[in-house]
C-alpha positions, 0 to 999 in steps of 0.5 A, a space after each residue: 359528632 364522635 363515633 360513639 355517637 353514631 353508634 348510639 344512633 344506629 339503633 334508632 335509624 334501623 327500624 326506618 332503614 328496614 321500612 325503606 328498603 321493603 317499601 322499595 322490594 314491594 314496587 319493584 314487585 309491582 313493577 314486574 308484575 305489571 311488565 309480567 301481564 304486559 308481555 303476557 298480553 303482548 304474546 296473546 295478541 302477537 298469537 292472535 295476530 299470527 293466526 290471523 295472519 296465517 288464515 288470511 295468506 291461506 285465503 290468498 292462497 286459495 284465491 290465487 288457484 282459483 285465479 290461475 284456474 280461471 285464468 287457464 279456462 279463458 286462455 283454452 276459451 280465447 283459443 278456441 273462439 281464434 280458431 273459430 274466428 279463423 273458421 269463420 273468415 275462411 268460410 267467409 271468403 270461400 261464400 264471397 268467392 262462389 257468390 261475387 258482388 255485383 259488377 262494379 259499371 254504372 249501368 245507364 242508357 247513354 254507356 250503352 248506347 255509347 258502348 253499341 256504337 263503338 263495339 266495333 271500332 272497340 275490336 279493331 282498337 284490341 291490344 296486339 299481344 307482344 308475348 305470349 303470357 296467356 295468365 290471369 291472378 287465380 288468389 293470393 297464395 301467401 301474404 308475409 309482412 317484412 317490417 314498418 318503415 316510413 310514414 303511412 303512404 310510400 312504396 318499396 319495390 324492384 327492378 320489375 325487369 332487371 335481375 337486380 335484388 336492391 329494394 327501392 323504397 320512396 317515403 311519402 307522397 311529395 319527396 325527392 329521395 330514394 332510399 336503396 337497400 342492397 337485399 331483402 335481408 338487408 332491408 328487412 333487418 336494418 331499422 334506420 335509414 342511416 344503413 341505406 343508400 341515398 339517391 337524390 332526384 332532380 326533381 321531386 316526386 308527387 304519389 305512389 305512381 313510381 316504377 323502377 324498370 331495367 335499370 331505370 326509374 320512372 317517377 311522376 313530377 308535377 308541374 303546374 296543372 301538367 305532369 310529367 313522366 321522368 325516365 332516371 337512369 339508376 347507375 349514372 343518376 342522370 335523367 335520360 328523358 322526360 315526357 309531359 304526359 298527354 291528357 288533359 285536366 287530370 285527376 286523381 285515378 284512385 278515389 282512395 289516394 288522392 295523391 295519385 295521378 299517374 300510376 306506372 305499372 309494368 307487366 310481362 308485356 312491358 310498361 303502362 300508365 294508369 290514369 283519369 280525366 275529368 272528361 271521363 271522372 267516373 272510371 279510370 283510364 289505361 295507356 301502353 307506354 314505350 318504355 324507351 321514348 316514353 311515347 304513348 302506344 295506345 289508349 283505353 277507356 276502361 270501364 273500372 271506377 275510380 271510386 272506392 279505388 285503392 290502387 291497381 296493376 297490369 298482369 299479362 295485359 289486364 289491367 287490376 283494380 283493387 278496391 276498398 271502403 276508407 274504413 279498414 277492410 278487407 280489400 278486393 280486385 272487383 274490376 279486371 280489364 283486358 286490353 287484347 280482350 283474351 279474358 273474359 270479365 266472367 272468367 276474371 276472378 275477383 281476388 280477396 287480400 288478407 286482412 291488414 292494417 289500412 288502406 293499400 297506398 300502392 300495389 307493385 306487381 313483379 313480372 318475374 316474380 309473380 309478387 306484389 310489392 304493397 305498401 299498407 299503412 306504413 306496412 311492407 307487404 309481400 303478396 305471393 300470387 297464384 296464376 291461372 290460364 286465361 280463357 279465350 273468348 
């Protein structure tokens, strides 16, 4: 087609062009207008959604004071009813102490009749002193809890003789390793053995009855139905003697720590064993020990039970006898026994322990301390003893 021809159209295509072309300006009209209403309806929520937004963070906000409001209140009420709690036990202890529980003998007719005839030979069987420690346990000053370390049953202790600071620490009730620390700094602050010193027995051990006494170890091995007392000197790790001890069809002598058979204390007089029979399965046994020879210098039957017992120590020839119940209590020395008969039981008094943990798996008294080593549940437990006079009787 010649351009004379296109010309002749063009006149004809116009009006078709101009339709178009409004056509399309009136959809995108459309089409604005509709994006128009659609952000004005984006923005009308989007100012409804930050109003609620901001009603509901102040809601938060205000919730969160009153929160922290109450949360004041019950820490000031916690406080209060801990210092009441403190009040309380405080006079607890002060009401146990000016009304003591009753003695803890079985009384019967045949103990009596027993005990009538052998008053007099009871006399001429009295402990000749060989100091003259004349102190009884007034209370228990302070209790400081050092660390966990070991299982639940062990014992730590020191030389209750020597001047040695080491600490000594058996693991359980059957094992045949000690463990040595330096100090108490170090004992205290080292939580691995891996720090400590090893010592290995000959022989293993069996309970909590052990004793570490001027330079030597004195710890209790089983053999068959018999036990045995091995005296194991420290520096050169050798046993320097052994001793089977003298009584027959033992059994354990705290009802609390069944592992127990033999429990060696020691005190300002020197070393003794605590022990039980079946001859006599209600109450304990007591038995000065030569700590040279391991001879036994002297025997008595105490009137202390073994039941409910926990454990027990000697201070100035008396022995102690704590007890408890298996549930975790308070623990108490409710039996005192005096061989060389200087204290009175109405004059010993019956010592409280502060509230722990469990059941005390050994008490080691210090005689140049005037401390107990207590082992509670995994817990080392130093008790600060307050002492008294004895009254003579």
């Amino acid at each position: 087609m010649g351009p004379w021809r296109c010309l002749l159209l063009l006149p004809l295509l116009a009006p078709a062009l101009r339709s178009q072309q409004q056509q399309f300006m009136e959809y995108v009209e459309r089409r604005l207008t509709l994006l128009e209403e659609r952000i004005s309806q984006w923005h009308d929520q989007s100012s409804r959604y930050s109003t609620e937004l901001r009603d509901f963070k102040n809601q938060v906000l205000g919730m969160l004071e009153a929160a922290e409001k109450e949360r004041e209140a019950m820490r000031a009420e916690a406080e209060s009813a801990a210092v009441r709690v403190d009040r309380l036990e405080r006079e607890v202890d002060y009401l146990e102490t000016q009304n003591p529980a009753p003695p803890c003998v079985e009384v019967d007719e045949m103990l009596m009749d027993k005990q009538v005839a052998t008053a007099k030979q009871r006399k001429n069987e009295k402990y000749t002193k060989l100091t003259d420690c004349s102190d009884t346990i007034a209370s228990v000053r302070a209790m400081k809890i050092l660390k966990r370390f070991g299982s639940a049953s062990g014992l730590w202790t020191k030389d209750a003789a020597g001047s040695s600071e080491k600490i000594y620490v058996f693991d359980g009730t059957a094992n045949d390793t000690v463990y040595v620390f330096p100090r108490m700094r170090e004992f205290t602050l080292f939580s691995a053995t891996r720090k400590a010193a090893r010592i290995k027995l000959p022989y293993p051990w069996v309970g909590t009855g052990h004793l570490v006494y001027d330079g030597h170890l004195y710890y209790i091995r089983q053999q068959g139905p018999s036990f045995q007392v091995i005296k194991f000197n420290l520096a050169n790790k050798t046993v320097v003697d052994s001793s089977v001890f003298p009584a027959e069809e033992q059994i354990p002598v705290f009802g609390l720590s069944p592992s127990t058979y033999i429990e060696v204390s020691a005190d300002e007089e020197g070393l003794w064993a605590i022990y039980a029979t079946k001859e006599d399965e209600k109450n304990m046994c007591l038995a000065k020990l030569d700590p040279a020879s391991l001879d036994i210098e002297q025997m008595w039957d105490t009137p202390c039970p073994r039941e409910n017992a926990e454990g027990a120590f000697v201070v100035c020839g008396a022995l102690h006898v704590v007890y408890n119940t298996r549930l975790p209590s308070r623990a108490r020395v409710q039996c005192v026994f005096d061989v060389s008969g200087t204290l009175a039981p109405e004059d010993a008094s019956l010592v409280y322990f502060p509230k722990r943990y469990g059941s005390h798996a050994s008490l080691k008294y210090s005689p140049r301390e005037r401390q107990i080593y207590a082992w509670d549940d995994g817990y080392q437990i130093i008790y600060r003893m307050e002492m008294k006079k004895k009254l003579e009787v």
